[in-house]
Structure formats: structure tokens, C-alpha cells
PyMOL commands that place a pseudoatom at each C-alpha (Angstrom):
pseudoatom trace, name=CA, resn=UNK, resi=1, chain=A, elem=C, hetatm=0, pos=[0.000, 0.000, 0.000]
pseudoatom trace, name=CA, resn=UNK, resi=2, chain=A, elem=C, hetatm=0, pos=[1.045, 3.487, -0.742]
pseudoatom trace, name=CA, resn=UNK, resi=3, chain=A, elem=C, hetatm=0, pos=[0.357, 7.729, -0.139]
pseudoatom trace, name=CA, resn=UNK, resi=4, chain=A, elem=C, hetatm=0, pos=[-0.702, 8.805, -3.306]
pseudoatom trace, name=CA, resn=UNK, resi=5, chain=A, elem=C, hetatm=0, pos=[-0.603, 12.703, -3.306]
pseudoatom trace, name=CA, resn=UNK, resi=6, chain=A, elem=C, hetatm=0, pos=[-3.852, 13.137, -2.455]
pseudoatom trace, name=CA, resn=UNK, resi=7, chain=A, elem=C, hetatm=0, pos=[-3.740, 10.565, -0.020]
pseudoatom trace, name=CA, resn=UNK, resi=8, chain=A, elem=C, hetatm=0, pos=[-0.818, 12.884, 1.893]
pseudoatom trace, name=CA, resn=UNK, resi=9, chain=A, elem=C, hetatm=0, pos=[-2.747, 16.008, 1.538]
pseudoatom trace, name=CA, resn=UNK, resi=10, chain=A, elem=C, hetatm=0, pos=[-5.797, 14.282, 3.504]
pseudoatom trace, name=CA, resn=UNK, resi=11, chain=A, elem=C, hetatm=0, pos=[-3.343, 12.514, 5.899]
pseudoatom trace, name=CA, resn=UNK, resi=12, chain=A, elem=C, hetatm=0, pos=[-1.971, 15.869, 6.491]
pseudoatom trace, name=CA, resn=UNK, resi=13, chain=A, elem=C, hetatm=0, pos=[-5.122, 17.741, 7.432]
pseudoatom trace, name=CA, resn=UNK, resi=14, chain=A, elem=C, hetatm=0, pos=[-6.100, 15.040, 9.171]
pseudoatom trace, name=CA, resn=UNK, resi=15, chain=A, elem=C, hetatm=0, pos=[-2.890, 15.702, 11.145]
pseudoatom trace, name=CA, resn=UNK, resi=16, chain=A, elem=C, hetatm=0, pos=[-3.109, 19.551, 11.645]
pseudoatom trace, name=CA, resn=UNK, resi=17, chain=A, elem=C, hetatm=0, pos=[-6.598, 19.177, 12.672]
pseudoatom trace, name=CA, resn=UNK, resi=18, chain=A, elem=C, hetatm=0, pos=[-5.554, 17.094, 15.367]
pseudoatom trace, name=CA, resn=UNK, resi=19, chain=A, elem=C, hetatm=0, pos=[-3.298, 19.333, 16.567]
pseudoatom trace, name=CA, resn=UNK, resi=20, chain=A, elem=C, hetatm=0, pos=[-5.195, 21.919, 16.805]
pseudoatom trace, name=CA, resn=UNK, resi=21, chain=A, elem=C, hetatm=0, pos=[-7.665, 20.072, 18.808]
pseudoatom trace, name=CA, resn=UNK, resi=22, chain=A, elem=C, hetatm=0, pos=[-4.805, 19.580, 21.272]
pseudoatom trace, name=CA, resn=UNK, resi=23, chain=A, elem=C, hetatm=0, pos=[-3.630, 23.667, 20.977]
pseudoatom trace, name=CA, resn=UNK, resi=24, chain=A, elem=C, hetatm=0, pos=[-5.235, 23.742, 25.125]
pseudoatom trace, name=CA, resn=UNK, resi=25, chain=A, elem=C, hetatm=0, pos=[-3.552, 20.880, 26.361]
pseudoatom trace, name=CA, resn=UNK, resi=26, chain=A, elem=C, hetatm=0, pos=[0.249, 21.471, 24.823]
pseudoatom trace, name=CA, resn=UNK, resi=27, chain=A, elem=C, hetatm=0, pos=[0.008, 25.277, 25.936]
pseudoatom trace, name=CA, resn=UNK, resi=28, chain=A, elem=C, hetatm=0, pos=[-0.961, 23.953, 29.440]
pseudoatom trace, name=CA, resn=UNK, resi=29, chain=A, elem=C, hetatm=0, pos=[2.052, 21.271, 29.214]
pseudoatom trace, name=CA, resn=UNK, resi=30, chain=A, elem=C, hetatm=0, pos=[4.557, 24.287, 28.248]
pseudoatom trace, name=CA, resn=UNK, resi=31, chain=A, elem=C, hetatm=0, pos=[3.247, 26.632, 31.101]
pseudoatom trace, name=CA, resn=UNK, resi=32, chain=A, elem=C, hetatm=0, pos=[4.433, 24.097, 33.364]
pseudoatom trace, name=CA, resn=UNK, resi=33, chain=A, elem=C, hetatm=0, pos=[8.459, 24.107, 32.567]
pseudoatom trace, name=CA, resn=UNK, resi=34, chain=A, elem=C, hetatm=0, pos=[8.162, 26.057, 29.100]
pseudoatom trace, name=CA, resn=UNK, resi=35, chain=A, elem=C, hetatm=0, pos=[6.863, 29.709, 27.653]
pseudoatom trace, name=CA, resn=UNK, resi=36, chain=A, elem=C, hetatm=0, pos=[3.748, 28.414, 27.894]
pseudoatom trace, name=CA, resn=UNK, resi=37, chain=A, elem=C, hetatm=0, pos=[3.108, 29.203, 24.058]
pseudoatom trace, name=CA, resn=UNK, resi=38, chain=A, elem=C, hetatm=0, pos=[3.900, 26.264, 22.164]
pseudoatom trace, name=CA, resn=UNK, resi=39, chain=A, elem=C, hetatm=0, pos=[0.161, 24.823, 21.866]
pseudoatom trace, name=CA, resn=UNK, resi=40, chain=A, elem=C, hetatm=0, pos=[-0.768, 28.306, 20.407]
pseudoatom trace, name=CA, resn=UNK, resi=41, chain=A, elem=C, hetatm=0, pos=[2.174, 28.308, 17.954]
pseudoatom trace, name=CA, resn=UNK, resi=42, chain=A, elem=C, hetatm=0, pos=[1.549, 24.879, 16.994]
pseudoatom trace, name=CA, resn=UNK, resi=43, chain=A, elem=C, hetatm=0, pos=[-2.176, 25.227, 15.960]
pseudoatom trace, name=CA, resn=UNK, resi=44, chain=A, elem=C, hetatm=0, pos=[-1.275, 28.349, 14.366]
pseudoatom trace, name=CA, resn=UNK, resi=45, chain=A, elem=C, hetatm=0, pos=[1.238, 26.577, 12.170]
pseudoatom trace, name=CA, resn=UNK, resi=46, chain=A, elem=C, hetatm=0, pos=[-1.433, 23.936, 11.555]
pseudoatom trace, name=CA, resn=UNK, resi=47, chain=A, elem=C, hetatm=0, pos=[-4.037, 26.328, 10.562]
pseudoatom trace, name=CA, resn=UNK, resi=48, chain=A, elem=C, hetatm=0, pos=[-1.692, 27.894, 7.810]
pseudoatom trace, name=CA, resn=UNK, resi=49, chain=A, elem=C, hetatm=0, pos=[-0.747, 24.374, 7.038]
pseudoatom trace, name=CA, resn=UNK, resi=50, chain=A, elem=C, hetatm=0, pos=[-4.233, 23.243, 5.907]
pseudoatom trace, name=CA, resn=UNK, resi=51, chain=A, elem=C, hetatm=0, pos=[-4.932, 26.990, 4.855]
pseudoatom trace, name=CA, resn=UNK, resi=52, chain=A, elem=C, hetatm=0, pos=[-2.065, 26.019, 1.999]
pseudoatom trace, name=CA, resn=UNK, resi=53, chain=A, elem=C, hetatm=0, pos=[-2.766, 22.932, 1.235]
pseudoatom trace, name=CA, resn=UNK, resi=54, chain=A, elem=C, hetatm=0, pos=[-6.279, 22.593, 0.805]
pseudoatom trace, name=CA, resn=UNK, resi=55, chain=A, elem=C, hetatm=0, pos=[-5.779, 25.999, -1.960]
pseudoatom trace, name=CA, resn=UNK, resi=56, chain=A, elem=C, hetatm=0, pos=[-3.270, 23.114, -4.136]
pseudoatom trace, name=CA, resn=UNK, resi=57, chain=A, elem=C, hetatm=0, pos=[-5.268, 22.159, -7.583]
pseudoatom trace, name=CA, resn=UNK, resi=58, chain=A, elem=C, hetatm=0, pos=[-4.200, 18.688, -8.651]
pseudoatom trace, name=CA, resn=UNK, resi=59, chain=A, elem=C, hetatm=0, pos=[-1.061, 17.489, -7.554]
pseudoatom trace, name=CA, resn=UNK, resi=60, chain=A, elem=C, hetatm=0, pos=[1.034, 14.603, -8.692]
pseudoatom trace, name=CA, resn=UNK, resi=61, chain=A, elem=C, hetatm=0, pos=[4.020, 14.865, -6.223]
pseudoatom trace, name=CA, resn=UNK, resi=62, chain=A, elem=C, hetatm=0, pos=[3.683, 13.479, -3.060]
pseudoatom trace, name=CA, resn=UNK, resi=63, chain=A, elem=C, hetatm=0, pos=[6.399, 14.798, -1.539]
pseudoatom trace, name=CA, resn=UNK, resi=64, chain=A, elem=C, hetatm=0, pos=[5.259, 18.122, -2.275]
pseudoatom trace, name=CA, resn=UNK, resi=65, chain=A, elem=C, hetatm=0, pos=[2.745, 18.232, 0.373]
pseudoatom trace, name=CA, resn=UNK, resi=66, chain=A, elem=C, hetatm=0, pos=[5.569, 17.664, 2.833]
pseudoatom trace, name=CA, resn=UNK, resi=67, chain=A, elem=C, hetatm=0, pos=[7.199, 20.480, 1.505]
pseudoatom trace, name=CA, resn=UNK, resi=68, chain=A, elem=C, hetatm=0, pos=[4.208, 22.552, 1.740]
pseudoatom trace, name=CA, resn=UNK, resi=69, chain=A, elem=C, hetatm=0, pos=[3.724, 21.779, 5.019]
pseudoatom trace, name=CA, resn=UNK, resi=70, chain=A, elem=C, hetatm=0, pos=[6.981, 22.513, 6.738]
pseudoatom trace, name=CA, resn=UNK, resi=71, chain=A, elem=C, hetatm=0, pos=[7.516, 25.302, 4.925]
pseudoatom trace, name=CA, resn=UNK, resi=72, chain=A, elem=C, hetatm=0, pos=[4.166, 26.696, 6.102]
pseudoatom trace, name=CA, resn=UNK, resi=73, chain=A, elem=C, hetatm=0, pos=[5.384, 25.912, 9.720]
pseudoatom trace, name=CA, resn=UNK, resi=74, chain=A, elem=C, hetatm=0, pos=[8.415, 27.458, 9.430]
pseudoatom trace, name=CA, resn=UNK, resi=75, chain=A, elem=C, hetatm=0, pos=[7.096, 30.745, 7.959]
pseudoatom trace, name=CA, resn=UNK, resi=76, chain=A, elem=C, hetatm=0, pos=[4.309, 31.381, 10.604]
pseudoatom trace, name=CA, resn=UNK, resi=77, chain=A, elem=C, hetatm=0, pos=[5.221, 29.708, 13.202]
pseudoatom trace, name=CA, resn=UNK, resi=78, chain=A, elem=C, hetatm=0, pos=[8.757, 31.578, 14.132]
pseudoatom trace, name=CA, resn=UNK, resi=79, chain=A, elem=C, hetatm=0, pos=[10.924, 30.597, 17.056]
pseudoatom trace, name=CA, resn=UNK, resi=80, chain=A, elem=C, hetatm=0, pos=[12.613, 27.332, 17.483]
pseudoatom trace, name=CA, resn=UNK, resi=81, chain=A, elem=C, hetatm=0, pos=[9.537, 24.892, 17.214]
pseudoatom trace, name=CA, resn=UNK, resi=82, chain=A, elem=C, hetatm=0, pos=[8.990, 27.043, 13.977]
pseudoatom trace, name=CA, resn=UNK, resi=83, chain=A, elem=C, hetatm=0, pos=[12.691, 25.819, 12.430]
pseudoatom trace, name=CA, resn=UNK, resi=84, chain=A, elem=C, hetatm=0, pos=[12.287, 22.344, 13.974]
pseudoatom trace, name=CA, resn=UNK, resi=85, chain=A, elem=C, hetatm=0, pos=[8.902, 20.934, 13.378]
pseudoatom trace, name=CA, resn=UNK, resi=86, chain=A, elem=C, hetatm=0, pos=[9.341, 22.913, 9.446]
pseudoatom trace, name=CA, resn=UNK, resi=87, chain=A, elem=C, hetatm=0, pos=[12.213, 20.747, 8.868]
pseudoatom trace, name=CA, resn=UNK, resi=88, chain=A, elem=C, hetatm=0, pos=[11.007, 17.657, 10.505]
pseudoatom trace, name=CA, resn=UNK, resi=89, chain=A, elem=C, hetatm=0, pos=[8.982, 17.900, 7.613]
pseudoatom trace, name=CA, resn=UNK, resi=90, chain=A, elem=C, hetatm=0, pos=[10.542, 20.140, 5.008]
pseudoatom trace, name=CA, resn=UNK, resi=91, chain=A, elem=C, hetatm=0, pos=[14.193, 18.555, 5.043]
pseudoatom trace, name=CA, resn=UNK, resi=92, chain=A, elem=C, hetatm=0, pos=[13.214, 15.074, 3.453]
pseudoatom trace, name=CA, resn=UNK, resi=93, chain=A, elem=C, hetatm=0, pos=[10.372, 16.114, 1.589]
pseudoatom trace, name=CA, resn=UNK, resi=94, chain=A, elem=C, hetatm=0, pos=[12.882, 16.862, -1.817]
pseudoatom trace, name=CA, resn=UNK, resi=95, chain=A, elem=C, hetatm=0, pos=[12.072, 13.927, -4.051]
pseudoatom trace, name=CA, resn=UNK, resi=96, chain=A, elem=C, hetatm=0, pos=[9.635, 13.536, -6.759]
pseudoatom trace, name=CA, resn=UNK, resi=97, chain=A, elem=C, hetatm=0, pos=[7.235, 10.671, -6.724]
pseudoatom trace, name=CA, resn=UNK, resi=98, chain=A, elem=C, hetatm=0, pos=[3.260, 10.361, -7.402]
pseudoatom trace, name=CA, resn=UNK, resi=99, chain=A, elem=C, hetatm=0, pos=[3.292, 7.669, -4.247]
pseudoatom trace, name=CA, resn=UNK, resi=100, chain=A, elem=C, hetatm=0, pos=[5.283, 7.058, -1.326]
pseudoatom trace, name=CA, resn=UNK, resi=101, chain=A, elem=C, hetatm=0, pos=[5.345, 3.518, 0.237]
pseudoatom trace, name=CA, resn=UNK, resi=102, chain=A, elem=C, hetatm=0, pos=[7.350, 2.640, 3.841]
pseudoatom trace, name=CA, resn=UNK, resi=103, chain=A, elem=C, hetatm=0, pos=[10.726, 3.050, 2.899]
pseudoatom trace, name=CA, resn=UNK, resi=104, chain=A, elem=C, hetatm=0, pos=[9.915, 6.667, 1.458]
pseudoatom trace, name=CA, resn=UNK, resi=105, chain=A, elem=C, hetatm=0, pos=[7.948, 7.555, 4.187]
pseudoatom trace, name=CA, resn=UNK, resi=106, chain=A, elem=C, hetatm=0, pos=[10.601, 5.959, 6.890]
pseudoatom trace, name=CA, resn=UNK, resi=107, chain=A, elem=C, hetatm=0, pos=[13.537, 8.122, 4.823]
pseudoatom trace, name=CA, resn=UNK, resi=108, chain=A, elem=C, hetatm=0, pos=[11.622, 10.943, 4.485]
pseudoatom trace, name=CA, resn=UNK, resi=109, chain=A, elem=C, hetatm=0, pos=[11.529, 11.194, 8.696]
pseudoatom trace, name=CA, resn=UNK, resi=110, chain=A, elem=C, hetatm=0, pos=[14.654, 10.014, 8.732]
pseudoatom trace, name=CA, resn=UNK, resi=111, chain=A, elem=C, hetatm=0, pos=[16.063, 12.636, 6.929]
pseudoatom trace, name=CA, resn=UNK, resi=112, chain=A, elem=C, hetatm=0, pos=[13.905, 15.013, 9.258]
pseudoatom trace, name=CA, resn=UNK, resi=113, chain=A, elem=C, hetatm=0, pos=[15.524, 13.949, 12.171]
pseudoatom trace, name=CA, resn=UNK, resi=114, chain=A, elem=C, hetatm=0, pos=[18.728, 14.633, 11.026]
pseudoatom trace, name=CA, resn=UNK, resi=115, chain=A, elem=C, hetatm=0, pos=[17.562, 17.991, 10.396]
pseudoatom trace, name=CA, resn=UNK, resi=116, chain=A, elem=C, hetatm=0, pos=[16.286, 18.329, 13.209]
pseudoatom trace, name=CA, resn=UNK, resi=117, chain=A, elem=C, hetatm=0, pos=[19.379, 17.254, 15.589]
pseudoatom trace, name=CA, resn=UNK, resi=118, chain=A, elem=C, hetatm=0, pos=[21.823, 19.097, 13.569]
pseudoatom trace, name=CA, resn=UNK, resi=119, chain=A, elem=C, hetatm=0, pos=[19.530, 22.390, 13.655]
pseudoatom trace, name=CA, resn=UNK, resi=120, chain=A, elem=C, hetatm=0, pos=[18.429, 21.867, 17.482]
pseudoatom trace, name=CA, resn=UNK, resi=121, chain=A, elem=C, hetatm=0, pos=[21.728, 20.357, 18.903]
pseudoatom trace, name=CA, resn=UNK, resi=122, chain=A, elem=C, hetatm=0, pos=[19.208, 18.192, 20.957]
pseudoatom trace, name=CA, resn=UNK, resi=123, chain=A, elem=C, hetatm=0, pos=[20.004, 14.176, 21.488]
pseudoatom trace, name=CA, resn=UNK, resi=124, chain=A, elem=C, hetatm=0, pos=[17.479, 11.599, 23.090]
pseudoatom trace, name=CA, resn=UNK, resi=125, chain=A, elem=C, hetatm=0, pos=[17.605, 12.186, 26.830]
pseudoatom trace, name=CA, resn=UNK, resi=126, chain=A, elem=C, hetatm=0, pos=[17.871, 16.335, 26.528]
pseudoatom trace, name=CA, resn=UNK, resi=127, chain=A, elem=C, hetatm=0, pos=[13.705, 16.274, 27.080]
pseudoatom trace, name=CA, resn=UNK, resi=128, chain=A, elem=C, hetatm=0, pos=[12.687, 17.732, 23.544]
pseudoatom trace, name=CA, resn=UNK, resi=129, chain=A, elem=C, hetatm=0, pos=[10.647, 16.529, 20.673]
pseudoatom trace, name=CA, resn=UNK, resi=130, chain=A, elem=C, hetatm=0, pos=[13.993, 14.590, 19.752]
pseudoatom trace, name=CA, resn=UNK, resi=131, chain=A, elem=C, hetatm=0, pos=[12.885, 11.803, 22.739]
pseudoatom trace, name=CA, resn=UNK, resi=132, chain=A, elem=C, hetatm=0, pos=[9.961, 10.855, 20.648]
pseudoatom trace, name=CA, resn=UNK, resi=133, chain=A, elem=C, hetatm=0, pos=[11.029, 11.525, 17.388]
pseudoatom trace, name=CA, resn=UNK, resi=134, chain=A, elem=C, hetatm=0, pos=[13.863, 9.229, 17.415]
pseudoatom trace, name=CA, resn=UNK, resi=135, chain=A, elem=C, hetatm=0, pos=[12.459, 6.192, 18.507]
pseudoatom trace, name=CA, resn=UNK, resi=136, chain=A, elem=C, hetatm=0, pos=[9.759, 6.553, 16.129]
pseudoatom trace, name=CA, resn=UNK, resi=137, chain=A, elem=C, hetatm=0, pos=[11.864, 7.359, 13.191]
pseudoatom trace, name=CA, resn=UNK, resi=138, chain=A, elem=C, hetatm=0, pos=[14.114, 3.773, 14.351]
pseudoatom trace, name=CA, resn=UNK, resi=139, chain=A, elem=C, hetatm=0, pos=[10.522, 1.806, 14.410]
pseudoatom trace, name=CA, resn=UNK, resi=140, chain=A, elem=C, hetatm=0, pos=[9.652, 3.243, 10.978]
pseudoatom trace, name=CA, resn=UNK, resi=141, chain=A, elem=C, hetatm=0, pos=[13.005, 1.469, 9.962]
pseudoatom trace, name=CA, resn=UNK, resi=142, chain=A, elem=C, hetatm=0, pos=[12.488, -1.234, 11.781]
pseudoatom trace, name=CA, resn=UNK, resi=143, chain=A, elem=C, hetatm=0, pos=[8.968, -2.054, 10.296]
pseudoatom trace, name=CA, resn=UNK, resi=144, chain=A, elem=C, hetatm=0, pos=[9.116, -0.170, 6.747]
pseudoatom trace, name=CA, resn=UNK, resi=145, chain=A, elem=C, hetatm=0, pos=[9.453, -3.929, 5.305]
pseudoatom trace, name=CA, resn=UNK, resi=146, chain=A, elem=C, hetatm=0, pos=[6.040, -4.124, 6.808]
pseudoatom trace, name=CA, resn=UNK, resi=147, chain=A, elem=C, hetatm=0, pos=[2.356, -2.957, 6.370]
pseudoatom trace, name=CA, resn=UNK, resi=148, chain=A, elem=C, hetatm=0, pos=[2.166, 1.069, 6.227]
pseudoatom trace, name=CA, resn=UNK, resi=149, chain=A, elem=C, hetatm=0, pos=[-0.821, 0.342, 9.096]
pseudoatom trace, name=CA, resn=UNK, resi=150, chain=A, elem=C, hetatm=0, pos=[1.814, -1.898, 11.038]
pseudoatom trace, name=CA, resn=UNK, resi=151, chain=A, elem=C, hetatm=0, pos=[4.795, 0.361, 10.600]
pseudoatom trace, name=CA, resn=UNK, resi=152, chain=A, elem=C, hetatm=0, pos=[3.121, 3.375, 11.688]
pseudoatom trace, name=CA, resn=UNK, resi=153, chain=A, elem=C, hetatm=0, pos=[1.290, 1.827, 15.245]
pseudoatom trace, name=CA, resn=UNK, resi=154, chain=A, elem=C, hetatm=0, pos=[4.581, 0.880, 15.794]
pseudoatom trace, name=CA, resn=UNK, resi=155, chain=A, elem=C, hetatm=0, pos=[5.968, 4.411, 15.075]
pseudoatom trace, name=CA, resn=UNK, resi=156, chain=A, elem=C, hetatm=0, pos=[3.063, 6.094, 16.906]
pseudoatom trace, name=CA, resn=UNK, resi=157, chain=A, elem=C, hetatm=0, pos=[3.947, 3.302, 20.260]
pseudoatom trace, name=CA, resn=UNK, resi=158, chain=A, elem=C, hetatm=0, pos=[7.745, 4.361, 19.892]
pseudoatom trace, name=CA, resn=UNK, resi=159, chain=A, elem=C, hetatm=0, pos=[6.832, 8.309, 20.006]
pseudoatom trace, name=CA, resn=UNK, resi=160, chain=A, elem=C, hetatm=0, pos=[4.685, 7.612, 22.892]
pseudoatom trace, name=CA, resn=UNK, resi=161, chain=A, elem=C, hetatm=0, pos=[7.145, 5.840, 25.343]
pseudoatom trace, name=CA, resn=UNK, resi=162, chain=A, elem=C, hetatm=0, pos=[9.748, 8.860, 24.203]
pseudoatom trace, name=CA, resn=UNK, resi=163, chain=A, elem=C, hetatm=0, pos=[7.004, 11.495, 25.422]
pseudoatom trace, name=CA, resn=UNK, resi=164, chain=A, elem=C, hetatm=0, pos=[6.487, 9.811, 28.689]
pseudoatom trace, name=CA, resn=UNK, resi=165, chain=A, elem=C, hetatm=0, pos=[10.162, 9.042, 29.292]
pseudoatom trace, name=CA, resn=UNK, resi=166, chain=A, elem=C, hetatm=0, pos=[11.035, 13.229, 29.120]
pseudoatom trace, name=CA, resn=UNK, resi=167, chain=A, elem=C, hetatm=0, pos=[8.764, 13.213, 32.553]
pseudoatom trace, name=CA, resn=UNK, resi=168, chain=A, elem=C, hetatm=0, pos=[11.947, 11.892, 34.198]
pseudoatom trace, name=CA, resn=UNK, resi=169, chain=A, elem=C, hetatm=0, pos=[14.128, 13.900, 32.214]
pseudoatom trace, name=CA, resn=UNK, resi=170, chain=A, elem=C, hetatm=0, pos=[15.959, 16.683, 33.366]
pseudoatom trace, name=CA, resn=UNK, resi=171, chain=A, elem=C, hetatm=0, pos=[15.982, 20.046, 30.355]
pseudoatom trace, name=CA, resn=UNK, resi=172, chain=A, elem=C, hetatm=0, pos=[18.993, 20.758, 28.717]
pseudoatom trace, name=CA, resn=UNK, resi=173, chain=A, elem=C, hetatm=0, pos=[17.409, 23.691, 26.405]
pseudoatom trace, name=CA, resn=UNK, resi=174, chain=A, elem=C, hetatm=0, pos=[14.955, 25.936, 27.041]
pseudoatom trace, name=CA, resn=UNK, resi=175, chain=A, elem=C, hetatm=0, pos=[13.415, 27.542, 29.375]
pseudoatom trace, name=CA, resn=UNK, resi=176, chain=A, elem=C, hetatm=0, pos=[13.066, 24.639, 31.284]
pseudoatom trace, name=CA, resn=UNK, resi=177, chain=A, elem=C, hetatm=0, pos=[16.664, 24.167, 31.808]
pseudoatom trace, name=CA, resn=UNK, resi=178, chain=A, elem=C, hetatm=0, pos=[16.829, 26.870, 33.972]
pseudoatom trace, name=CA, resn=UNK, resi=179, chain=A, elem=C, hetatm=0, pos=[14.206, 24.576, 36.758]
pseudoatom trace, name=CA, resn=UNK, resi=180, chain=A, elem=C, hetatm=0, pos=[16.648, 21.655, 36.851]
pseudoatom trace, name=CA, resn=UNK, resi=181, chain=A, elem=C, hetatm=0, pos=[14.971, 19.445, 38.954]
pseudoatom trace, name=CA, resn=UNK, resi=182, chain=A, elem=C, hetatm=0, pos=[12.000, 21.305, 39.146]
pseudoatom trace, name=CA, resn=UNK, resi=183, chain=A, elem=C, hetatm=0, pos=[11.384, 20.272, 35.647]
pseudoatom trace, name=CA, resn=UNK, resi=184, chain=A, elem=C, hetatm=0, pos=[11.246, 16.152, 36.929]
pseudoatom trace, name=CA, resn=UNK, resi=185, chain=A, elem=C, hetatm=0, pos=[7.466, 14.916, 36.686]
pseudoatom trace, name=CA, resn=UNK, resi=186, chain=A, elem=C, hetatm=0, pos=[6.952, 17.287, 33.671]
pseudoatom trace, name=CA, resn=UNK, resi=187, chain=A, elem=C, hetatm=0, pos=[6.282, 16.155, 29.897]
pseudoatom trace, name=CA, resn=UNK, resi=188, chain=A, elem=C, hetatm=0, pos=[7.848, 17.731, 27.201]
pseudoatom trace, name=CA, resn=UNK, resi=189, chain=A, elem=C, hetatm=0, pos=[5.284, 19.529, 24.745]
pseudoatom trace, name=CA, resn=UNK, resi=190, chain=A, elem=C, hetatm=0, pos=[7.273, 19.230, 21.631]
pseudoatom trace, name=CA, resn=UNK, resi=191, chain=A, elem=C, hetatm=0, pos=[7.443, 15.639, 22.446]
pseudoatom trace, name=CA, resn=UNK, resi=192, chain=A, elem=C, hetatm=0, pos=[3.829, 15.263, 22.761]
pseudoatom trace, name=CA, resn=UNK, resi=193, chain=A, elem=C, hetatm=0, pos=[3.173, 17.053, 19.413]
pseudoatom trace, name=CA, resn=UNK, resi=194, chain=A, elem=C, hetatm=0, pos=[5.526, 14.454, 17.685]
pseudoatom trace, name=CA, resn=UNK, resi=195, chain=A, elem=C, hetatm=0, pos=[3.442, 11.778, 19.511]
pseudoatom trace, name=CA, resn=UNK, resi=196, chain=A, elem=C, hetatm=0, pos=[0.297, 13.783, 18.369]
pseudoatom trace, name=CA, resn=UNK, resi=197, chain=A, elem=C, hetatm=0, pos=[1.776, 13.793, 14.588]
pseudoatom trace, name=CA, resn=UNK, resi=198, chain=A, elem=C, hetatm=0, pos=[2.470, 10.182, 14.291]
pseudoatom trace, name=CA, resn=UNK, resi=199, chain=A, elem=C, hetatm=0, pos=[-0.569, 8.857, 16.369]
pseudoatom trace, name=CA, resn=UNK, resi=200, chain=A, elem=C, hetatm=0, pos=[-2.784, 11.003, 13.608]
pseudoatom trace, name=CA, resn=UNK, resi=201, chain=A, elem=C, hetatm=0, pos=[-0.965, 9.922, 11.003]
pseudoatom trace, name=CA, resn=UNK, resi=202, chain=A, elem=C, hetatm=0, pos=[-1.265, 5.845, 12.023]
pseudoatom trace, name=CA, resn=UNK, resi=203, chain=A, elem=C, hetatm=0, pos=[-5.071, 6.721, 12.500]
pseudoatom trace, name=CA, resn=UNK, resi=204, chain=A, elem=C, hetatm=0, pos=[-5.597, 8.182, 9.327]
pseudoatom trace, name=CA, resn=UNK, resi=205, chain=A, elem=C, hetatm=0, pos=[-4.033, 5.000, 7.072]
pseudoatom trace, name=CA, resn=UNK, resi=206, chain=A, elem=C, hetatm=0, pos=[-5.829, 2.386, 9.550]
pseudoatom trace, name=CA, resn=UNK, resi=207, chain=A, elem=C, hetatm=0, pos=[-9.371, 4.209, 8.994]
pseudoatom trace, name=CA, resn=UNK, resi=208, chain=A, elem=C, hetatm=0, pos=[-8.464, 4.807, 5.170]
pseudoatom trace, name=CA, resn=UNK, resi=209, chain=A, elem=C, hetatm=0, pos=[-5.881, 2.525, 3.835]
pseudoatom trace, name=CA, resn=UNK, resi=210, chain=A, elem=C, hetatm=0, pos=[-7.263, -0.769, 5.396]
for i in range(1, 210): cmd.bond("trace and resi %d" % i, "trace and resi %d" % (i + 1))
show_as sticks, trace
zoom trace
């Protein structure tokens, strides 16, 4: 089974709309340890996202919608999350293909991770969106030889245990870095918008690609 264009373009709404159903509970999360705005910059970003997307006439370039969408994030959104969740996106998104199957899809976040690191400086135990990306980019790997349905659940699973593990995490960037301690018992918000990203994405192919 594979994305056709269109196929991304509904998986990504499907996404941002989720988000932005979660814009209360990530900008309570980041008023605990953080700025407190992430859930408003996120949603924002979403809304331009499907603002963007849902204007493209036919389309024939997977891919593209990627590219859309990161680049959408990264001009509205500002601000580190801005840079990071654009090119999460953005950075793999440079291909051309009318469908992507698991190994696209798997290289594609792969290749937004790297962006991501190398832009952030973050690695898995700094309690950032990089302790649930990681792990779900390494079970999209793991699994790409399998079902899209199969390697995504096991992609969204990954991304969830990384979001729960930066609870116990001291921050090494941030705002929160400055609590030390006081930061233990807290989730990470950018971690739980990966988690949110991947868990909407893994619904969206089990309700439509089954």
C-alpha cells in the first residue's frame, strides 16, 4: 500500500486538525516548565498548514505536500519549534514521486531527524521533541518492510514511550533548563506534538488505507 498525493494532503489535514484540537492541552504542558506558548504556535502553524494545502489544484508529487507543510510551519510559526517541526517535515520532503510507500515515508523522517538534531543540537535524553522523534523514526526502519498500518502503530507506540520518558528527564534547552529538577514529573510539549503527529498519522491509514 502506498500515499498517493492526495492521499498525503488528507493525511496531512487530518494531522493539523488534530493538533489543533490539542492547541489547550500542549500550551498547558509548556506553562508548566516552558513559555507556555507552544500549543498556540503549533495550531497556528497547523491552521496555515491546511490553509495552503487545501488551496493546491491537482497534484502529482507526493512529496510536495511535505514540503508545503513545513515550509508553512516554518514561515508562521517563528521561534525554534517554527525551524524544527518545518524541517522535521521540510528537510526530506525533496524527491519527486506520485506515491510514497514505507521506505519513502521511513527516509523521508529520517532525513527530518537529522535535520532536526543538527539544527536543534538536541540528542534523546535532553527532554525535547527529539525523545519521541527518534524512537519513532528507528521503528519506521524497523517495520518499513512491513504494512504502512503496522509500521506506523509501531511508530506512533515508539513516540509515545519517548514522550512519557522526558517526565523523568531533566531540560537541557529551554526555558526549562533553567528549573533543573524542578522540571522532573513534567512532559515535554514538543514531544507530545511528535506523539500527536504520528498517532494522527497511524489513524488516518488504519481508517483509510485498510
Amino acid at each position: 500500500m502506498k500515499l498517493s498525493a492526495d492521499d498525503c494532503r488528507e493525511m496531512m489535514c487530518f494531522i493539523a486538525d488534530k493538533v489543533i484540537e490539542n492547541k489547550s492541552c500542549l500550551t498547558e504542558m509548556d506553562s508548566a516548565i516552558g513559555d507556555g506558548d507552544h500549543g498556540i504556535g503549533m495550531a497556528g502553524g497547523m491552521i496555515k498548514v491546511k490553509s495552503q494545502i487545501e488551496q493546491l489544484g491537482e497534484i502529482d508529487n507526493a512529496y510536495q505536500i511535505f514540503k508545503i507543510a513545513g515550509n508553512a510551519m516554518l514561515m508562521s510559526m517563528g521561534g525554534a519549534s517554527g525551524v524544527l517541526f518545518g524541517s522535521m517535515f521540510m528537510a526530506g520532503a525533496k524527491g519527486t514521486a506520485k506515491e510514497l510507500g514505507t521506505v519513502e515515508l521511513a527516509e523521508m523522517f529520517a532525513a527530518g531527524l537529522t535535520a532536526v538534531t543538527t539544527r536543534g543540537k538536541a540528542s534523546v535524553g535532553d527532554k525535547t521533541m527529539v525523545d519521541a522523534l527518534e524512537p519513532a523514526v528507528a521503528a519506521m526502519k524497523d517495520y518499513s518492510g512491513d504494512s504502512m498500518s503496522e509500521m506506523l502503530k509501531n511508530a506512533k507506540d515508539a513516540a509515545y514511550k519517548g514522550m512519557e520518558s522526558t517526565k523523568s528527564m531533566i531540560a537541557k534547552f529551554g526555558r526549562a533548563k533553567a528549573l533543573m529538577e524542578r522540571a522532573i514529573g513534567h512532559q515535554d510539549a514538543g514531544a507530545a506534538s511528535v506523539w500527536i503527529i504520528f498517532s494522527a498519522m497511524c489513524e488516518w491509514v488504519c481508517s483509510n488505507k485498510n
